[in-house]
C-alpha positions as CSV (number, residue, x, y, z in Angstrom):
1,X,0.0,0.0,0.0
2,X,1.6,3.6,-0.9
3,X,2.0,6.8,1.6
4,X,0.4,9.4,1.0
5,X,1.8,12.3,3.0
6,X,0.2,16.1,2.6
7,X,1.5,19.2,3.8
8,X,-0.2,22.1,4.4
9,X,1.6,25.9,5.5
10,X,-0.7,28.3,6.9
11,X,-0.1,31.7,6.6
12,X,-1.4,34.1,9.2
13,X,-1.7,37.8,9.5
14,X,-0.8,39.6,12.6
15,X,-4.4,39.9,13.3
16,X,-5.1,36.8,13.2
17,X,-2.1,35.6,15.4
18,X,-3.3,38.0,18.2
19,X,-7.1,36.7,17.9
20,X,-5.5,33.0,17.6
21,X,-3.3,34.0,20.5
22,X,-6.1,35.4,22.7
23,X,-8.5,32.3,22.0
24,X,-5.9,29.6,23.3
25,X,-5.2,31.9,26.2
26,X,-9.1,31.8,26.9
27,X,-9.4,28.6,26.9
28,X,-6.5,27.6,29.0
29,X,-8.2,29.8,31.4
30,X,-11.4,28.3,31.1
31,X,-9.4,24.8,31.7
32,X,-7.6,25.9,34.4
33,X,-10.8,27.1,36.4
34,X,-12.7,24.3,35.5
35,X,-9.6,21.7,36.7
36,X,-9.3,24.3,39.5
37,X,-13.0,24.8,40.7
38,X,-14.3,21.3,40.3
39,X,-13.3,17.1,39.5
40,X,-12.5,17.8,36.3
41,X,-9.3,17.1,34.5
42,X,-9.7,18.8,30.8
43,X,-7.0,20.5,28.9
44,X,-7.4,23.6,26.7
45,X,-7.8,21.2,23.6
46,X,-10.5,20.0,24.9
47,X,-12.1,23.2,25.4
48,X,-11.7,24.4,22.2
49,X,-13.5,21.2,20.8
50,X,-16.2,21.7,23.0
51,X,-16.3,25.0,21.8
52,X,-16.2,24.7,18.6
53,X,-18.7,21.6,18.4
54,X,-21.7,24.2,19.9
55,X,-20.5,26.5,17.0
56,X,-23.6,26.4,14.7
57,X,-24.6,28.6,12.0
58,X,-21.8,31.0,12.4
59,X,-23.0,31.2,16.3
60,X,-22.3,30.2,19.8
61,X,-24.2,30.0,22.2
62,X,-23.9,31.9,25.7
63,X,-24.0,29.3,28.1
64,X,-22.0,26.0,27.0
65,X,-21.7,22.9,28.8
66,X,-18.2,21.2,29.3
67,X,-17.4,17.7,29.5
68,X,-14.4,15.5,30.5
């Protein structure tokens, strides 16, 4: 069976880096008080796919449940 290997370089504007930047920070924070405030053990990955599964139609919702 062959490899098939693709690349893929992604450019990003300084804009984008901050608002990139400032998103990870977020959710490390959100981890961080969640592993802080309760039992949970999440990471800021794991935010961020929480996150971005309750994005919907270009929306997210206000309240947004997290789970280990």
């Amino acid at each position: 069976m062959a490899n098939v290997n693709n690349d893929v370089t992604v450019t990003l504007s300084q804009e984008d880096k901050e608002l990139l930047i400032k998103a990870i920070k977020t959710c490390e924070q959100i981890a961080k008080n969640c592993n802080y405030n309760c039992d949970m053990f999440i990471d800021a990955g794991t935010v961020f796919a929480e996150i971005f599964d309750e994005y919907k139609n270009g929306e997210l919702p206000t309240v947004i449940h997290l789970y280990e």
